[in-house]
mmCIF file of the N, C-alpha and C atoms, coordinates in Angstrom:
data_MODEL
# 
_entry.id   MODEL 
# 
loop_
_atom_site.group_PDB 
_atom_site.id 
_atom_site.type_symbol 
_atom_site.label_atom_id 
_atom_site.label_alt_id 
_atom_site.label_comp_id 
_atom_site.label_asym_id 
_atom_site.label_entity_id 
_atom_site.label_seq_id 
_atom_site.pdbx_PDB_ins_code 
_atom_site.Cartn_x 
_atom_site.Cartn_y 
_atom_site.Cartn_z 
_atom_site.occupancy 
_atom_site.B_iso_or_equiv 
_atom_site.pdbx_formal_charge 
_atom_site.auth_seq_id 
_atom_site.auth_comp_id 
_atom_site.auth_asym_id 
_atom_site.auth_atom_id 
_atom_site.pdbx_PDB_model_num 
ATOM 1   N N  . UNK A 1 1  ? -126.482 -97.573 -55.061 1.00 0.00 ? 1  UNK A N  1 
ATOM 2   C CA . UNK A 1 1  ? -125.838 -98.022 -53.841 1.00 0.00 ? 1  UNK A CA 1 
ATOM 3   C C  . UNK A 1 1  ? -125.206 -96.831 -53.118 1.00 0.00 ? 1  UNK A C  1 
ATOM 4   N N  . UNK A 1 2  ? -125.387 -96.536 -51.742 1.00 0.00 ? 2  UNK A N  1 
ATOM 5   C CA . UNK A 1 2  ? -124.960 -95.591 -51.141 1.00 0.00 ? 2  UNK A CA 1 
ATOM 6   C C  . UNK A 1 2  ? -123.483 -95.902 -50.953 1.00 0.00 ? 2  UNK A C  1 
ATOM 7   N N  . UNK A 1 3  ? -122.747 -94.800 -50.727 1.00 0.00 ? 3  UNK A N  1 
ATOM 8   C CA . UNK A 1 3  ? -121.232 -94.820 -50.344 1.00 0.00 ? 3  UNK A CA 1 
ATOM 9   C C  . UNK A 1 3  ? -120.848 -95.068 -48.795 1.00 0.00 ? 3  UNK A C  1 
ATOM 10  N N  . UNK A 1 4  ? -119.691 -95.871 -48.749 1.00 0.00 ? 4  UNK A N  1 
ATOM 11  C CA . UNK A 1 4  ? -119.984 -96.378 -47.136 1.00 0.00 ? 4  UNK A CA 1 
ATOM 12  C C  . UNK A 1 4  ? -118.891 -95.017 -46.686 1.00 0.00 ? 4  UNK A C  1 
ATOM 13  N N  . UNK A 1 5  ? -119.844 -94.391 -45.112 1.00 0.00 ? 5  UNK A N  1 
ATOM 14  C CA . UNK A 1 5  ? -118.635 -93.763 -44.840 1.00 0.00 ? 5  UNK A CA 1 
ATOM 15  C C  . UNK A 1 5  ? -117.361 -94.063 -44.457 1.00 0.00 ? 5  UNK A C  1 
ATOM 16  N N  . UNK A 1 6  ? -116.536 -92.813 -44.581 1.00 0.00 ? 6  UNK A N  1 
ATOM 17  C CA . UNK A 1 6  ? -114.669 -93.201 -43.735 1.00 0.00 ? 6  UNK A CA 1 
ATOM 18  C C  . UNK A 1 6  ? -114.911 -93.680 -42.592 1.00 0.00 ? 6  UNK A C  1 
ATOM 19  N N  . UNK A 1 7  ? -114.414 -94.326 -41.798 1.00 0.00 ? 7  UNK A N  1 
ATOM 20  C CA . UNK A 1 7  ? -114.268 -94.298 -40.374 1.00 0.00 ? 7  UNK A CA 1 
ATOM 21  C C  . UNK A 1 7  ? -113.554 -92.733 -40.104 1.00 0.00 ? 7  UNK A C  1 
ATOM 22  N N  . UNK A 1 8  ? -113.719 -93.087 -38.695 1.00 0.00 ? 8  UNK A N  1 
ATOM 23  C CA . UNK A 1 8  ? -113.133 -91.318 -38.529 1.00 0.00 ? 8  UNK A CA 1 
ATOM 24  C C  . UNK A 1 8  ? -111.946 -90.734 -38.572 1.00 0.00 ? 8  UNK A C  1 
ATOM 25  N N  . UNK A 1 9  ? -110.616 -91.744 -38.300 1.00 0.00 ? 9  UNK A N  1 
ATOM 26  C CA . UNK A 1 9  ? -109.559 -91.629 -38.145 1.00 0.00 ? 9  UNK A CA 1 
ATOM 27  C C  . UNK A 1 9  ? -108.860 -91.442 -39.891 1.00 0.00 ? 9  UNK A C  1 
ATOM 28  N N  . UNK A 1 10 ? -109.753 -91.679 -40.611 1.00 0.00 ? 10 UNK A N  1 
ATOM 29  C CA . UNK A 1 10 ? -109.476 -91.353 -42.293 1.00 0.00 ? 10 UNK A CA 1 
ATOM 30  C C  . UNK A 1 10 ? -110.733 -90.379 -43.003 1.00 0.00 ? 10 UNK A C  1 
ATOM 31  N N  . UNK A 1 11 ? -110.989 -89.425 -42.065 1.00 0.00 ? 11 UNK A N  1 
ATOM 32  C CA . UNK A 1 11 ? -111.721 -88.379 -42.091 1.00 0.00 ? 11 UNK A CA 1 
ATOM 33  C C  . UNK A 1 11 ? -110.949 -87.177 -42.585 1.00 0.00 ? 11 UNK A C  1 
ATOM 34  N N  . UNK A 1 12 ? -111.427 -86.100 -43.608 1.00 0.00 ? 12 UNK A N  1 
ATOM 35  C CA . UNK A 1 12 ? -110.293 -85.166 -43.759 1.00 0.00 ? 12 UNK A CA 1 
ATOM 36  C C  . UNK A 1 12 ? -110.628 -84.113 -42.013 1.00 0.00 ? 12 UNK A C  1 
ATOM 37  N N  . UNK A 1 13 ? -111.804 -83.853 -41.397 1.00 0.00 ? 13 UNK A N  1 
ATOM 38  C CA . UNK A 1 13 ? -111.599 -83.328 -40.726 1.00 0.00 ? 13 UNK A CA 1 
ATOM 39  C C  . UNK A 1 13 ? -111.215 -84.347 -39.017 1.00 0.00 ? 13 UNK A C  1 
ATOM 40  N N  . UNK A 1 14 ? -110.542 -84.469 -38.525 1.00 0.00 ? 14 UNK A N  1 
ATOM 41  C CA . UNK A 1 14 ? -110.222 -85.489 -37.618 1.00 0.00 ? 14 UNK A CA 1 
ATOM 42  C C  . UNK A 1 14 ? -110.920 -84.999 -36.344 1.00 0.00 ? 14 UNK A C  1 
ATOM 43  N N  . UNK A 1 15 ? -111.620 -86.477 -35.183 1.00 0.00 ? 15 UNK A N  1 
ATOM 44  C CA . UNK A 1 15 ? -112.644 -86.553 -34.737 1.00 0.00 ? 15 UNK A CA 1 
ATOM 45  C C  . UNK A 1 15 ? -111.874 -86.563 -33.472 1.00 0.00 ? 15 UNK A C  1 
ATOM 46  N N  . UNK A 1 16 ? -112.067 -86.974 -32.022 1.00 0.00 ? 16 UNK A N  1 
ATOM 47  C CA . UNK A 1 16 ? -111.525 -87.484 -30.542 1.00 0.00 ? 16 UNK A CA 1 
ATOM 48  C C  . UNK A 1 16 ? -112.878 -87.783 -30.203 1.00 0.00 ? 16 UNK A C  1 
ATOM 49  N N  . UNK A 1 17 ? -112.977 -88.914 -29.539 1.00 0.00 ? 17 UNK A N  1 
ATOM 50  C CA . UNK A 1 17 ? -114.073 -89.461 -28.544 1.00 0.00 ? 17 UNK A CA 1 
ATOM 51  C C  . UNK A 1 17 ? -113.694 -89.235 -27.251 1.00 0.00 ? 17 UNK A C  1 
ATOM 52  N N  . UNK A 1 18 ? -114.807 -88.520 -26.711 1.00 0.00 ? 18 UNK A N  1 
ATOM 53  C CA . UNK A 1 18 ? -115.216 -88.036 -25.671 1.00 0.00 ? 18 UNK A CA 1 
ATOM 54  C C  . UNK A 1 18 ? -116.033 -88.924 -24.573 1.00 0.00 ? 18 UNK A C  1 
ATOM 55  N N  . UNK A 1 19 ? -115.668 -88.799 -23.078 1.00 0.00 ? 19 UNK A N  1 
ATOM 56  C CA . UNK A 1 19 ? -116.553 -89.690 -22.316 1.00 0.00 ? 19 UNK A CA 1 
ATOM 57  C C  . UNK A 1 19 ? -117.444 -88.562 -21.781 1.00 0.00 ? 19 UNK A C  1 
ATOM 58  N N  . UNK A 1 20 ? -118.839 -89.329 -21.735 1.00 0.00 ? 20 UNK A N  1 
ATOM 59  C CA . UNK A 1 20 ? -119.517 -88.177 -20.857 1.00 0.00 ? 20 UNK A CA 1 
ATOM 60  C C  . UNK A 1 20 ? -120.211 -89.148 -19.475 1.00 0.00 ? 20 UNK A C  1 
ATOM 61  N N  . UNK A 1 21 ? -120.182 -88.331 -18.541 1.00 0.00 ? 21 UNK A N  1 
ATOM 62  C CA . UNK A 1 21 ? -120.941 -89.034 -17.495 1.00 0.00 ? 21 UNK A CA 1 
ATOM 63  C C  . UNK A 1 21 ? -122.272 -89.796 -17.744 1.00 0.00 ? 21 UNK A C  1 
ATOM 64  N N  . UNK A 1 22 ? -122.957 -90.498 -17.321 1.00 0.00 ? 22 UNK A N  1 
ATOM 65  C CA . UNK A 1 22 ? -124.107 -90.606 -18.044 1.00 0.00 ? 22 UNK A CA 1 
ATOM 66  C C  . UNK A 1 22 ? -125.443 -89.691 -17.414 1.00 0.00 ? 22 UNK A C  1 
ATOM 67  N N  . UNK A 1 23 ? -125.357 -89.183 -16.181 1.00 0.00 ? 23 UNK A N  1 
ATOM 68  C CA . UNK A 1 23 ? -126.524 -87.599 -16.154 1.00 0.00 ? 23 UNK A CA 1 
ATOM 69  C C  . UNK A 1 23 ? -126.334 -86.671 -16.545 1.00 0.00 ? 23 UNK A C  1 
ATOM 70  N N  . UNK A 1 24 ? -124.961 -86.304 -17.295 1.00 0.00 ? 24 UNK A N  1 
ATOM 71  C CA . UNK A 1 24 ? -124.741 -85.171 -18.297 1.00 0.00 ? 24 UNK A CA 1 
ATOM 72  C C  . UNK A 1 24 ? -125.287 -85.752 -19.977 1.00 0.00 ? 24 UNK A C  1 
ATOM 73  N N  . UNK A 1 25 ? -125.185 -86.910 -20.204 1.00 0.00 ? 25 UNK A N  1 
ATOM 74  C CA . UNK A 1 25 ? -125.738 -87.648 -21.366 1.00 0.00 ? 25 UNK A CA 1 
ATOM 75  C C  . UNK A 1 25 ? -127.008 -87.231 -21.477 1.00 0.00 ? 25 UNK A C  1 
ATOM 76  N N  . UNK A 1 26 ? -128.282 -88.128 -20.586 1.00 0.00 ? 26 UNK A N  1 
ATOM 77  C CA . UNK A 1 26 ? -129.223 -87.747 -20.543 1.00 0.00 ? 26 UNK A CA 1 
ATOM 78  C C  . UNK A 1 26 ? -129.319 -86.112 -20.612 1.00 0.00 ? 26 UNK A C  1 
ATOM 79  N N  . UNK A 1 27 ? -128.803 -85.335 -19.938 1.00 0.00 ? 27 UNK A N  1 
ATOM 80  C CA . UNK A 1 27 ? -129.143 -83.866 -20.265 1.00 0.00 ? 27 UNK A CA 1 
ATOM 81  C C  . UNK A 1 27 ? -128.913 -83.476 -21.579 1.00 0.00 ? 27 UNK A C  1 
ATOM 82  N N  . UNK A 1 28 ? -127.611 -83.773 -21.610 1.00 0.00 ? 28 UNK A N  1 
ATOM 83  C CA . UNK A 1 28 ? -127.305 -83.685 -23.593 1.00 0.00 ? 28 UNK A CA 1 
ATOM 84  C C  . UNK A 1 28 ? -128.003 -84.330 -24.570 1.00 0.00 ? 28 UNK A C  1 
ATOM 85  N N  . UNK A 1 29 ? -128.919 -85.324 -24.276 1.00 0.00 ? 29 UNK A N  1 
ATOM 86  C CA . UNK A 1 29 ? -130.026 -86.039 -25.286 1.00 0.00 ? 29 UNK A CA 1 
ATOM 87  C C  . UNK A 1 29 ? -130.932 -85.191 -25.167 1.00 0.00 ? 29 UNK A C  1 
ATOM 88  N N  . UNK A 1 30 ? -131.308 -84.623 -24.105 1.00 0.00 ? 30 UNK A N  1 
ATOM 89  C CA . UNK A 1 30 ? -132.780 -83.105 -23.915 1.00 0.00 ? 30 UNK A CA 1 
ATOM 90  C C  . UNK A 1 30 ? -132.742 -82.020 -25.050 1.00 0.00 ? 30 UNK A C  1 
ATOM 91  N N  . UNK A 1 31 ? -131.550 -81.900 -24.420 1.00 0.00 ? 31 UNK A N  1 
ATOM 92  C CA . UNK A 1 31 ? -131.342 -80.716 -25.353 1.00 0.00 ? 31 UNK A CA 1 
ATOM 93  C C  . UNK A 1 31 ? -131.366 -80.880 -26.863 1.00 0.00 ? 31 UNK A C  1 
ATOM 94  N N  . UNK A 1 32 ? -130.438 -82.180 -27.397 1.00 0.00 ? 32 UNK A N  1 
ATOM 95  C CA . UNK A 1 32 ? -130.209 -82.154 -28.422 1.00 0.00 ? 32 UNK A CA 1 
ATOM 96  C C  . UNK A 1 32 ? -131.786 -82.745 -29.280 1.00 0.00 ? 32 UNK A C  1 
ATOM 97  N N  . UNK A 1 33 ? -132.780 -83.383 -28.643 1.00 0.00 ? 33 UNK A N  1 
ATOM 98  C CA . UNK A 1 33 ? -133.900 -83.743 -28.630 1.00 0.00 ? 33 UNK A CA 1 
ATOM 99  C C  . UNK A 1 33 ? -134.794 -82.260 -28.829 1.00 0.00 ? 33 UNK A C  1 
ATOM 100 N N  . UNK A 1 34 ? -135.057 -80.891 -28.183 1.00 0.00 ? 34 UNK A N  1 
ATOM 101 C CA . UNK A 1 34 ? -135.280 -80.234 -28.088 1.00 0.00 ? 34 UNK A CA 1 
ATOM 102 C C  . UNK A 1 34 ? -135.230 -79.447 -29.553 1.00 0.00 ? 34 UNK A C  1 
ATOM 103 N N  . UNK A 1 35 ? -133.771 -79.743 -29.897 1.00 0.00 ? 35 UNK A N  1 
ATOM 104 C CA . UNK A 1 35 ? -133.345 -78.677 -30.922 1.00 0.00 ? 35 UNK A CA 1 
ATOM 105 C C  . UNK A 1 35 ? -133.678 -79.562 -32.249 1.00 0.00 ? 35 UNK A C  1 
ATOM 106 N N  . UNK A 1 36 ? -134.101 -80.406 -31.964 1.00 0.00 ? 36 UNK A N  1 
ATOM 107 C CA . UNK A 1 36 ? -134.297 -81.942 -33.270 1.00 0.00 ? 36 UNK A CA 1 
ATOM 108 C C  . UNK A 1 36 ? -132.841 -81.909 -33.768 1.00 0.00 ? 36 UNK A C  1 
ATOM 109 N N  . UNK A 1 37 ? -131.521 -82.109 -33.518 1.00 0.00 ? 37 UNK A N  1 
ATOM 110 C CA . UNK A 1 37 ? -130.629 -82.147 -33.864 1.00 0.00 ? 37 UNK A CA 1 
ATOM 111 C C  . UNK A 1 37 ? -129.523 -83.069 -33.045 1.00 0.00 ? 37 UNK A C  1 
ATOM 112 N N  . UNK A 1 38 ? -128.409 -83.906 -34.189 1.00 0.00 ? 38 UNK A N  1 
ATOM 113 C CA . UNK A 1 38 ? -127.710 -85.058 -33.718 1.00 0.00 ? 38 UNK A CA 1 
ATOM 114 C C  . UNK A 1 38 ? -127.058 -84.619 -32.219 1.00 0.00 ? 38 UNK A C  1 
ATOM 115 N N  . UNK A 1 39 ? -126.254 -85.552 -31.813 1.00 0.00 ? 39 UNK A N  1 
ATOM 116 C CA . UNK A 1 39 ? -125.709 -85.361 -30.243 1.00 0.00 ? 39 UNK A CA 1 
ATOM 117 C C  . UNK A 1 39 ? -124.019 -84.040 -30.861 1.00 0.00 ? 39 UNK A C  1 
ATOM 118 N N  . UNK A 1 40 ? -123.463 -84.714 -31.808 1.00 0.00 ? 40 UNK A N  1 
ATOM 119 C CA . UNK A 1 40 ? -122.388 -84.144 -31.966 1.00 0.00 ? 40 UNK A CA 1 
ATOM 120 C C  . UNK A 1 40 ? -122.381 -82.722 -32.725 1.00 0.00 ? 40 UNK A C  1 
ATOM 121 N N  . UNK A 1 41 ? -123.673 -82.384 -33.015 1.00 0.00 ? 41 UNK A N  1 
ATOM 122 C CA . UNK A 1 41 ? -124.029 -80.813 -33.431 1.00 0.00 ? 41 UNK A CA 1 
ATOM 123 C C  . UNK A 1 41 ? -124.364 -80.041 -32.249 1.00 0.00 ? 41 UNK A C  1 
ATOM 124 N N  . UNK A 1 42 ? -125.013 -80.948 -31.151 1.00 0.00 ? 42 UNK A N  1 
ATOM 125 C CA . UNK A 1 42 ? -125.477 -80.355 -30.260 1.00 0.00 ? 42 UNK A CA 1 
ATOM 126 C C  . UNK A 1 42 ? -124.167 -79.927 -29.486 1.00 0.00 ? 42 UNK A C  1 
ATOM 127 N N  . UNK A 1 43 ? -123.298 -81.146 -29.479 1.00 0.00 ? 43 UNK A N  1 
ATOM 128 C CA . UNK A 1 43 ? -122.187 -80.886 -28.507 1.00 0.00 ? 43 UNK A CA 1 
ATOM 129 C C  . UNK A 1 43 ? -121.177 -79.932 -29.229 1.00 0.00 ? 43 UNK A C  1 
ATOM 130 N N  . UNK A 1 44 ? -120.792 -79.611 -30.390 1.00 0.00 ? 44 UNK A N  1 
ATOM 131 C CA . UNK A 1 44 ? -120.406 -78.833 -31.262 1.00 0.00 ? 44 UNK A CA 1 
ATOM 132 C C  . UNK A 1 44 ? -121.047 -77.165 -30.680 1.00 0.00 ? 44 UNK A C  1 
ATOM 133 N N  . UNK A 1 45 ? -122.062 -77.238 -30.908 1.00 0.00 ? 45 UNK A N  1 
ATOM 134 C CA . UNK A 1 45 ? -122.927 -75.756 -30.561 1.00 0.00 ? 45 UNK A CA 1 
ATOM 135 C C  . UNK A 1 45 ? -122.610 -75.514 -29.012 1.00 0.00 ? 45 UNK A C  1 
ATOM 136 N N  . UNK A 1 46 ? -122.663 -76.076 -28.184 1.00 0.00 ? 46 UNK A N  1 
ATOM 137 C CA . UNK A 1 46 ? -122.318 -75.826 -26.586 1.00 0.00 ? 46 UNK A CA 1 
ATOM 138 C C  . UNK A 1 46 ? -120.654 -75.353 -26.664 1.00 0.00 ? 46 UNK A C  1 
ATOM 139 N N  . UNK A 1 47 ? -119.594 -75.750 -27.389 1.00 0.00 ? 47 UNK A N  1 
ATOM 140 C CA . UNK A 1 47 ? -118.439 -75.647 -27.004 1.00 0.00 ? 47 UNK A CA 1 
ATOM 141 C C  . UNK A 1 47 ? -118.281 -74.323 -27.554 1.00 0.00 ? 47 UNK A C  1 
ATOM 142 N N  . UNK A 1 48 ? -118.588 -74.093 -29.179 1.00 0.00 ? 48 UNK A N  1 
ATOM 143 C CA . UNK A 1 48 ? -118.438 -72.978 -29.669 1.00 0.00 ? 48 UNK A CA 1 
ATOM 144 C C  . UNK A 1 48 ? -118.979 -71.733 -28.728 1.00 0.00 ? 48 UNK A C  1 
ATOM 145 N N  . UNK A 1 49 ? -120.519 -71.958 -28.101 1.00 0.00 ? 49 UNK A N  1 
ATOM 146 C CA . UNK A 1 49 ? -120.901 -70.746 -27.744 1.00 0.00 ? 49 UNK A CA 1 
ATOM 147 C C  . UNK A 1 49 ? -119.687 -70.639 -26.651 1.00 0.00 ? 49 UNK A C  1 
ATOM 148 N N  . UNK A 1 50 ? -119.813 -71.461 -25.479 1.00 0.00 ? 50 UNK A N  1 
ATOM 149 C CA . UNK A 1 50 ? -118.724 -71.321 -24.482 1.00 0.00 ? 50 UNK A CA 1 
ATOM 150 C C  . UNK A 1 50 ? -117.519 -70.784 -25.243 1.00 0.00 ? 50 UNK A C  1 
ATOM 151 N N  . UNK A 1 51 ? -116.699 -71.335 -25.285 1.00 0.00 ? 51 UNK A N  1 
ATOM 152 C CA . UNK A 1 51 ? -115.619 -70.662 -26.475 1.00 0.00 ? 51 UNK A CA 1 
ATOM 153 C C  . UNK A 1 51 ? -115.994 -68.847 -26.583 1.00 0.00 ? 51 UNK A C  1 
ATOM 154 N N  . UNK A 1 52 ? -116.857 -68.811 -27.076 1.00 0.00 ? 52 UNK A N  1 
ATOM 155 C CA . UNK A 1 52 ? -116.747 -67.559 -27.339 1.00 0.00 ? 52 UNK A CA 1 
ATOM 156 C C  . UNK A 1 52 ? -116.836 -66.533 -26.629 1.00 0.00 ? 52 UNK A C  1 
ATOM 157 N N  . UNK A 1 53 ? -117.716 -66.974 -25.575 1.00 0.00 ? 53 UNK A N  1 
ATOM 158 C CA . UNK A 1 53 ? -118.294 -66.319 -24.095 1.00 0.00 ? 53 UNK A CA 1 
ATOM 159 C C  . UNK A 1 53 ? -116.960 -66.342 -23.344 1.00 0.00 ? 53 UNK A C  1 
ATOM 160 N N  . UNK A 1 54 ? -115.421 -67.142 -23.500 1.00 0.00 ? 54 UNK A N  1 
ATOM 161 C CA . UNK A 1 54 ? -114.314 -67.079 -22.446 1.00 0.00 ? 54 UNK A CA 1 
ATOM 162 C C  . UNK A 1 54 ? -113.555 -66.327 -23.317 1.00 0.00 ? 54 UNK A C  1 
ATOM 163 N N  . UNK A 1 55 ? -113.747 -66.417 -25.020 1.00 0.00 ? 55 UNK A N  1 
ATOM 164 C CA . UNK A 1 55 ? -112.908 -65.938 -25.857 1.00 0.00 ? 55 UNK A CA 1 
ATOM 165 C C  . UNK A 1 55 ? -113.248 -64.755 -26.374 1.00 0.00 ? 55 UNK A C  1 
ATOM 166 N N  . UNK A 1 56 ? -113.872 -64.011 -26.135 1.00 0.00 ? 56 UNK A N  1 
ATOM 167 C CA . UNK A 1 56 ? -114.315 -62.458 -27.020 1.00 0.00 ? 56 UNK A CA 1 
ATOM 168 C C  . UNK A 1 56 ? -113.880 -62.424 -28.189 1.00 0.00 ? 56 UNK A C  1 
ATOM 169 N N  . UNK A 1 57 ? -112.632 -62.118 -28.058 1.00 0.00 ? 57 UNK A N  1 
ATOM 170 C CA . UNK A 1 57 ? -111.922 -61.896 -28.835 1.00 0.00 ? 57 UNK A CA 1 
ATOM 171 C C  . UNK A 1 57 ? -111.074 -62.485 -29.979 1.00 0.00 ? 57 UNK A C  1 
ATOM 172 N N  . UNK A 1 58 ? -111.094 -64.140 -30.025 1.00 0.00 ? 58 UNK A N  1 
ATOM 173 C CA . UNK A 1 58 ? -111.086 -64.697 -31.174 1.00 0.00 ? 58 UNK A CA 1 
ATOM 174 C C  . UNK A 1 58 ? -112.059 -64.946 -31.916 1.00 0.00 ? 58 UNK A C  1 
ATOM 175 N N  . UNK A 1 59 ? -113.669 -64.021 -31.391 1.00 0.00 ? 59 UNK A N  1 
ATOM 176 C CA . UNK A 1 59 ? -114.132 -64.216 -32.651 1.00 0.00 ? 59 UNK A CA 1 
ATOM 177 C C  . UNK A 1 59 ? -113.818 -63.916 -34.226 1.00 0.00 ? 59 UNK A C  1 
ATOM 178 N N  . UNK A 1 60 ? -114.459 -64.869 -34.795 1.00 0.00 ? 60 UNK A N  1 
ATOM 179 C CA . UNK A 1 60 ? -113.967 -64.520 -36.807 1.00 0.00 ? 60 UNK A CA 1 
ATOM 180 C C  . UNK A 1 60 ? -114.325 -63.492 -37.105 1.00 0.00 ? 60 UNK A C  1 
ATOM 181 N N  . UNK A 1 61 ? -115.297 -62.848 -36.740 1.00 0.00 ? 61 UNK A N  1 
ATOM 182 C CA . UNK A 1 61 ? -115.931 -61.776 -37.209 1.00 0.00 ? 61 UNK A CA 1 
ATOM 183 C C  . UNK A 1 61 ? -114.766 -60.447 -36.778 1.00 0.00 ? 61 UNK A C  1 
ATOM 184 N N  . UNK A 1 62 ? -115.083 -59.153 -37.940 1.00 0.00 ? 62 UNK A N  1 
ATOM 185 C CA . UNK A 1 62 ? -114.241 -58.037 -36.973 1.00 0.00 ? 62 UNK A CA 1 
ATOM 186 C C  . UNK A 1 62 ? -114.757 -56.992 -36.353 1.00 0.00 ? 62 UNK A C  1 
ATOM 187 N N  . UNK A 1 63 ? -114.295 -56.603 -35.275 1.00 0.00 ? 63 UNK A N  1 
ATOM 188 C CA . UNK A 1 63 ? -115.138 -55.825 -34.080 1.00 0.00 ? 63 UNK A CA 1 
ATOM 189 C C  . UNK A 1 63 ? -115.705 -54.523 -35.144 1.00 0.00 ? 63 UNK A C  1 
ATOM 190 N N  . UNK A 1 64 ? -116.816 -54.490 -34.938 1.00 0.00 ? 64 UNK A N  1 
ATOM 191 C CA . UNK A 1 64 ? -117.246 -53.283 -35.486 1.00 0.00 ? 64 UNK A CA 1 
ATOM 192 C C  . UNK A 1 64 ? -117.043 -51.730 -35.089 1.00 0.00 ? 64 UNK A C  1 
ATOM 193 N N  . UNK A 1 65 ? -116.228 -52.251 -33.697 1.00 0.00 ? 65 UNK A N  1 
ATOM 194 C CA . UNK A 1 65 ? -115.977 -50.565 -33.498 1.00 0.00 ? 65 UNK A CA 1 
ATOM 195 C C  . UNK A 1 65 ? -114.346 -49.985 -33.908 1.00 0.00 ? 65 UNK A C  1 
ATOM 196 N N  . UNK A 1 66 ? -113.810 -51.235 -34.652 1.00 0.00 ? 66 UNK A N  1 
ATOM 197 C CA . UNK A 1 66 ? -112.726 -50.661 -34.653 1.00 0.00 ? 66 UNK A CA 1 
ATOM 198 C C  . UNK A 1 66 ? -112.098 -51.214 -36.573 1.00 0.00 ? 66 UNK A C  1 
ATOM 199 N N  . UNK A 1 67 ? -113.699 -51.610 -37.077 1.00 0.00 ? 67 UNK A N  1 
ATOM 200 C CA . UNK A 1 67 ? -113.097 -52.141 -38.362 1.00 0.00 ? 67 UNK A CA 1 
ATOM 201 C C  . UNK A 1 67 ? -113.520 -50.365 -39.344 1.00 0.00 ? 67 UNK A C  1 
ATOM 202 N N  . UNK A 1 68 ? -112.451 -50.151 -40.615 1.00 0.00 ? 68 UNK A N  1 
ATOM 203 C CA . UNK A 1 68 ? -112.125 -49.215 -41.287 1.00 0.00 ? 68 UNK A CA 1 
ATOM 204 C C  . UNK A 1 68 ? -112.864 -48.567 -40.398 1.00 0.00 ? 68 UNK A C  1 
ATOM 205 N N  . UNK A 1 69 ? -111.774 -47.595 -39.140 1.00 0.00 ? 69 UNK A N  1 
ATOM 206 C CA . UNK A 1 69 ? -112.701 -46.091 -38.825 1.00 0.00 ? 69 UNK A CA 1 
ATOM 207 C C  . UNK A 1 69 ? -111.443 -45.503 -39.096 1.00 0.00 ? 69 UNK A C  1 
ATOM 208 N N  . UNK A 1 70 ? -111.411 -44.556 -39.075 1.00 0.00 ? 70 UNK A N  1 
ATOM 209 C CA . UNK A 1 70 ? -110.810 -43.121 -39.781 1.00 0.00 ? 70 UNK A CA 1 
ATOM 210 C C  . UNK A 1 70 ? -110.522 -42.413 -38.161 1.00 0.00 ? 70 UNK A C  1 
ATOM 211 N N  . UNK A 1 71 ? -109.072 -41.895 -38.500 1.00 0.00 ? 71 UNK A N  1 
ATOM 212 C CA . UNK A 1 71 ? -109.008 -40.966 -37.218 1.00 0.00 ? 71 UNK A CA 1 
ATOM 213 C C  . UNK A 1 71 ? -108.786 -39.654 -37.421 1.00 0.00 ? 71 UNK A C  1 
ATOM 214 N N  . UNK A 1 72 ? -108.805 -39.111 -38.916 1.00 0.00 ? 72 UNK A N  1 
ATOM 215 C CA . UNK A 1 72 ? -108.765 -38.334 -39.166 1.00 0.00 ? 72 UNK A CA 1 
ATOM 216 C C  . UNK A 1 72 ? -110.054 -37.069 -39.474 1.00 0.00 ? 72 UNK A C  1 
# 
């Protein structure tokens, strides 16, 4: 017997529902159709890249021009 999931609000990672227009929907089903992948991975992957493209600089990673260099 499979395990029924949490609902979301007793999720350890916690969820918000989102409205989307519905011709941004359809575009977001293309895409996510495209990539063979669910709506909320798809919409997951759009925020992160954005995110990162306004955020440089909170990426996780560390800048390579300034991780262990030596000034000596």
């Amino acid at each position: 017997m499979t395990e029924k999931r949490k609902s979301p609000s007793k999720r350890d990672t916690p969820w918000f529902t989102v409205l989307v227009r519905w011709d941004n929907l359809a575009k977001l089903k293309e895409i996510a159709a495209r990539n063979k992948a669910p709506l909320t991975q798809t919409v997951g992957r759009l925020i992160n890249n954005e995110y990162d493209a306004i955020f440089p600089e909170r990426r996780k990673e560390p800048d390579a021009c300034t991780h262990n260099v030596r000034t000596t």
